[in-house]
C-alpha positions as CSV (number, residue, x, y, z in Angstrom):
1,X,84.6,-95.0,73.4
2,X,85.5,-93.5,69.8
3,X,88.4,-94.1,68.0
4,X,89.2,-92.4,65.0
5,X,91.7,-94.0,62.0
6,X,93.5,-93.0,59.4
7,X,95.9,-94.4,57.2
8,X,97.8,-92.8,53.9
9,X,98.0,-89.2,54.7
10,X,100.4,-88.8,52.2
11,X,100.9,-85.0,53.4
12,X,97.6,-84.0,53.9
13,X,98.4,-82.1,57.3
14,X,95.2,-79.7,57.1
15,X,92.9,-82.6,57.2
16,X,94.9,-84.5,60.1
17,X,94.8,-81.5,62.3
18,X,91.0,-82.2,62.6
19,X,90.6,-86.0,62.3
20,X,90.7,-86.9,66.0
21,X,87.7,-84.0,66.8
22,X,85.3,-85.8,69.0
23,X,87.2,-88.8,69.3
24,X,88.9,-89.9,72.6
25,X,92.1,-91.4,70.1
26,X,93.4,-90.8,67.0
27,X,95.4,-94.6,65.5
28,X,97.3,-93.7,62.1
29,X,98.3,-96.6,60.3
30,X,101.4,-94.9,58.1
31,X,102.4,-93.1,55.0
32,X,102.9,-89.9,56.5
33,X,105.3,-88.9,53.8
34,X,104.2,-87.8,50.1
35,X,106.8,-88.8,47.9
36,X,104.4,-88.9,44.6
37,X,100.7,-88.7,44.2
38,X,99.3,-90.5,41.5
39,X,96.3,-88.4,41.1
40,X,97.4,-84.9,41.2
41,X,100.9,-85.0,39.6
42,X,102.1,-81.4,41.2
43,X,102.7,-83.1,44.6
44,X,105.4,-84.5,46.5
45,X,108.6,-84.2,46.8
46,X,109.6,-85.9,43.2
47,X,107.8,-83.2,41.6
48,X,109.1,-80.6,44.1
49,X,112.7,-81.7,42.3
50,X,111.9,-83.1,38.8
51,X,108.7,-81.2,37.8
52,X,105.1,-82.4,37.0
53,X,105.7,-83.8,33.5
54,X,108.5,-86.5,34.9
55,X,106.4,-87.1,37.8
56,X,103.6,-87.8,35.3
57,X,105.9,-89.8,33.0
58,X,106.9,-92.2,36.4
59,X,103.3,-92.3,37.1
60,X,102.4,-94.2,33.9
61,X,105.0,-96.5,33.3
62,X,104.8,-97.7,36.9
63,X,101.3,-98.3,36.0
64,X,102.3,-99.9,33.3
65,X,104.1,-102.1,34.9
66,X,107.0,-101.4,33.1
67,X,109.7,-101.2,36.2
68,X,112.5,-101.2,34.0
69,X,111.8,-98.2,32.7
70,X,110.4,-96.5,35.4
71,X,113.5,-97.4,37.4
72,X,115.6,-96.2,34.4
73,X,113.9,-92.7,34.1
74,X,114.4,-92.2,38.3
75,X,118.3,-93.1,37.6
76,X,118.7,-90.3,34.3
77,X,117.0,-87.8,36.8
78,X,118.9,-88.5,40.3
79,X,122.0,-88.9,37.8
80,X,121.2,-85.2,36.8
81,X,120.3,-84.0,40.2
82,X,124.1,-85.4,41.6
83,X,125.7,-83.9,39.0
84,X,124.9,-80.4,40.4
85,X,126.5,-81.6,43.5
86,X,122.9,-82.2,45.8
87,X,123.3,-85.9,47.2
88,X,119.8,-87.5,46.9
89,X,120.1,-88.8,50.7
90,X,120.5,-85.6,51.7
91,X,117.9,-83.9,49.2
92,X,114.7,-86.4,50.7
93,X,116.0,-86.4,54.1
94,X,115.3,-82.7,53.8
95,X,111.8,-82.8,52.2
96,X,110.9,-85.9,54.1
97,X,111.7,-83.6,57.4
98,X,109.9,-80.4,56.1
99,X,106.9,-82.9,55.6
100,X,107.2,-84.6,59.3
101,X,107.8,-81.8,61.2
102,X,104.2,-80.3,59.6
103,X,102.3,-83.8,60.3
104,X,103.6,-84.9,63.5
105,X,102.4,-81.3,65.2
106,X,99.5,-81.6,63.7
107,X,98.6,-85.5,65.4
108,X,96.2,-84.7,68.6
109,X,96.9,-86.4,72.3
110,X,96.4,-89.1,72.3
111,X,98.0,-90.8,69.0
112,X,99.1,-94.3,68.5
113,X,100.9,-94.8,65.3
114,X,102.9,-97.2,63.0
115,X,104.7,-97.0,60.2
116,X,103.9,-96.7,56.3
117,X,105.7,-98.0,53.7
118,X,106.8,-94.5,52.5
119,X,107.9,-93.7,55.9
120,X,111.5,-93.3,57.8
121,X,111.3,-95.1,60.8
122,X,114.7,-93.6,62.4
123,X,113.7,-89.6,62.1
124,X,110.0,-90.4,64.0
125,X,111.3,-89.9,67.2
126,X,112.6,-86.6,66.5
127,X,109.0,-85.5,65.4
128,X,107.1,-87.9,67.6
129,X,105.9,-85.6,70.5
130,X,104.9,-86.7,74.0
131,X,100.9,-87.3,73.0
132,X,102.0,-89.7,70.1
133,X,102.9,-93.2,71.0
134,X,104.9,-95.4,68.4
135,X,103.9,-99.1,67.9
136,X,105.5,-101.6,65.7
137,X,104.7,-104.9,66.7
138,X,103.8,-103.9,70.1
139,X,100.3,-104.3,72.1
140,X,98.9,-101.2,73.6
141,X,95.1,-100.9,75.2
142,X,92.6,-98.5,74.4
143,X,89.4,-97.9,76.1
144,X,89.2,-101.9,77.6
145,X,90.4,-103.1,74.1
146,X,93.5,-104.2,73.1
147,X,95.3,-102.9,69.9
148,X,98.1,-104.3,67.9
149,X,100.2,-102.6,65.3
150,X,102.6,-103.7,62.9
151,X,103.9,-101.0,60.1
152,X,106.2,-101.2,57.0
153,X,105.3,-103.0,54.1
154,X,106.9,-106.4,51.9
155,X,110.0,-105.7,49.9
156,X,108.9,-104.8,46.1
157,X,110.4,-104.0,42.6
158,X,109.5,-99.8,43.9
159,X,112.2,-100.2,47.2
160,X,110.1,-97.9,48.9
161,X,112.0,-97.0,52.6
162,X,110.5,-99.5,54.5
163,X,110.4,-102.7,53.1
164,X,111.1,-105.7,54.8
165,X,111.0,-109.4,54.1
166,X,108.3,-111.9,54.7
167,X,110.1,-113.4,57.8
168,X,111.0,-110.4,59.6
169,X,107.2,-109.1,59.0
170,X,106.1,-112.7,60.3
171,X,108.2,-112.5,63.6
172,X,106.2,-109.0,64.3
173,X,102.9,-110.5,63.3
174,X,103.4,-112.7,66.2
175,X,104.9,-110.7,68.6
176,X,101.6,-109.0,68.5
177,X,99.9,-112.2,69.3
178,X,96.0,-111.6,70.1
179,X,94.3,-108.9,69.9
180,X,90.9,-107.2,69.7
181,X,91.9,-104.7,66.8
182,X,94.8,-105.5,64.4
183,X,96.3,-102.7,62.7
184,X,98.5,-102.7,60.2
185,X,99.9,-100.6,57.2
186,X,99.3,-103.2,54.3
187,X,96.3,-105.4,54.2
188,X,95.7,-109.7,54.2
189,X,97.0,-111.5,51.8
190,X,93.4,-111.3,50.1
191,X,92.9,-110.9,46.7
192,X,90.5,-108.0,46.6
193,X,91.6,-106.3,49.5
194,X,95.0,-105.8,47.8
195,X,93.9,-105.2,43.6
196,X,94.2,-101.4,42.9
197,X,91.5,-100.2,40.4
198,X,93.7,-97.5,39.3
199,X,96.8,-98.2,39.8
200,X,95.8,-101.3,37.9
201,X,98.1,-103.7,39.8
202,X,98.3,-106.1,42.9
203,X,99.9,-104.2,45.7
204,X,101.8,-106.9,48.3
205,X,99.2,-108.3,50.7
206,X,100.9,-110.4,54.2
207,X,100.3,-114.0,54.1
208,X,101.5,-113.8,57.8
209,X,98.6,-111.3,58.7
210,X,96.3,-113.6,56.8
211,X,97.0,-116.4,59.1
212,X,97.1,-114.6,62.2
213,X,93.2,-113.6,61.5
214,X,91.9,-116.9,60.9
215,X,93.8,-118.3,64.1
216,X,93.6,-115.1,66.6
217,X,89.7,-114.0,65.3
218,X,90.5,-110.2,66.1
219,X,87.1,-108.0,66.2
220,X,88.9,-105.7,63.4
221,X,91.9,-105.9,60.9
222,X,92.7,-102.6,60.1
223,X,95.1,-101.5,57.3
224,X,95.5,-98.9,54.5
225,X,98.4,-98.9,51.8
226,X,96.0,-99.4,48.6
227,X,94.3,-96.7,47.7
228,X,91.5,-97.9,45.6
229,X,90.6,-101.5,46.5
230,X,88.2,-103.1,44.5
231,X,86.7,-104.5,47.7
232,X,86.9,-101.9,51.1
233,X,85.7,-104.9,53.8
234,X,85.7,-108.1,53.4
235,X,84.9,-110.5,56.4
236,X,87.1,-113.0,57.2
237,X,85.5,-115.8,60.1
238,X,84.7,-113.7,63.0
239,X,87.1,-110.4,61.4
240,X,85.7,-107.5,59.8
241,X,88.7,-106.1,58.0
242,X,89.1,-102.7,56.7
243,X,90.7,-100.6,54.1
244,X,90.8,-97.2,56.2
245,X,92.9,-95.4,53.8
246,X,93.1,-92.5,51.6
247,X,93.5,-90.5,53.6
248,X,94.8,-88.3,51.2
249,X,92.1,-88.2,49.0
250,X,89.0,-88.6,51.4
251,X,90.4,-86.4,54.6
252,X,87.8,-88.6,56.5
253,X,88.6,-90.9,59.4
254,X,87.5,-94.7,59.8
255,X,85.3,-94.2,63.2
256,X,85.2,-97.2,65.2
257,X,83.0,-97.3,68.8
258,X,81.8,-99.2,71.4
């Protein structure tokens, strides 16, 4: 059996239309949408409104950490962009659907599939096509093993789409209960699994996950959401866990096999 993961694909639809060749499943692991990409400053749908220099400007104060002002300059520029009448609901909804309708067609049979942080949970079943199975704390087997999945990420000063809090995050953590492969959207709660190199920041690691791989002893945590981890695996007890993300940069699946 070959399974075939990605995570992060942040709009890279060329590349996901050939990540499940020779694999008998594709799992994604979210972030379908690119909103902004911190490497290449051209791409995404802020940029598609606001232009490369503002997308550039957001880029280094949120790696400055400086949130205020990040979240002051994106207020200035949606103020600007209501002003002409475009409500901003309206404007991503849009872009967010040109994106999904190119990614989902482009996800092979079969697909299993949570949700990213970046992502909107309530337009995937318009997109989601009948070889793509959704899975958010839910149980599904593959090949003799079983997989869990829980998407979304913790709630953060960036409000990204979907955020929730620690409890409701918990509650799907265990709803999943034991598995062979655990796959989520943001890694454990472990220090180097969650430190961005080039971001330069801690992105929100799940306590709840944490604890469910020291007490279930899954043969695989999989996850994505930081892009550059200082540390890629780490093993945890009997867990090998796994940054499988980006996708966006790398355009190369995580191959798992037995």
């Amino acid at each position: 059996m070959r399974v075939h993961v990605v995570s992060d694909v942040h709009g890279n639809s060329r590349d996901l239309a050939t990540a499940g060749d020779g694999a008998d499943a594709l799992v994604c692991l979210g972030d379908l949408v690119l909103f902004l990409d911190y490497a290449d400053h051209s791409r995404g749908i802020f940029p598609d409104l606001f232009g490369a220099a503002n997308a550039a400007a957001l880029v280094e104060l949120r790696t400055d950490r400086r949130f205020d002002e990040a979240r002051a300059l994106g207020r200035r520029l949606w103020g600007e962009l209501d002003r002409t009448g475009a409500g901003r609901e309206s404007v991503i909804e849009a872009a967010v659907r040109r994106q999904y309708a190119e990614l989902f067609a482009a996800f092979p049979t079969p697909t299993y599939a949570t949700y990213g942080n970046v992502d909107i949970p309530r337009l995937w079943p318009e997109y989601a096509g009948d070889g793509t199975t959704v899975l958010d704390g839910q149980r599904v087997e593959i090949g003799g093993r079983v997989f869990g999945f829980v998407g979304g990420g913790l709630t953060t000063p960036m409000s990204t789409p979907y955020e929730i809090s620690d409890e409701e995050y918990a509650a799907k953590i265990e709803a999943v209960g034991e598995v062979d492969v655990l796959c989520t959207h943001i890694p454990p709660d472990v220090p180097e699994l969650c430190y961005d190199t080039v971001a330069r920041r801690f992105e929100r690691g799940s306590a709840a996950l944490l604890h469910a791989i020291r007490t279930t002893r899954p043969r695989y945590s999989l996850f994505g959401h930081v892009h550059q981890p200082l540390a890629r695996r780490v093993r945890l007890g009997a867990t090998e866990c796994v940054n499988v993300g980006h996708f966006n940069a790398t355009g190369t699946p995580y191959v798992l096999e037995w």
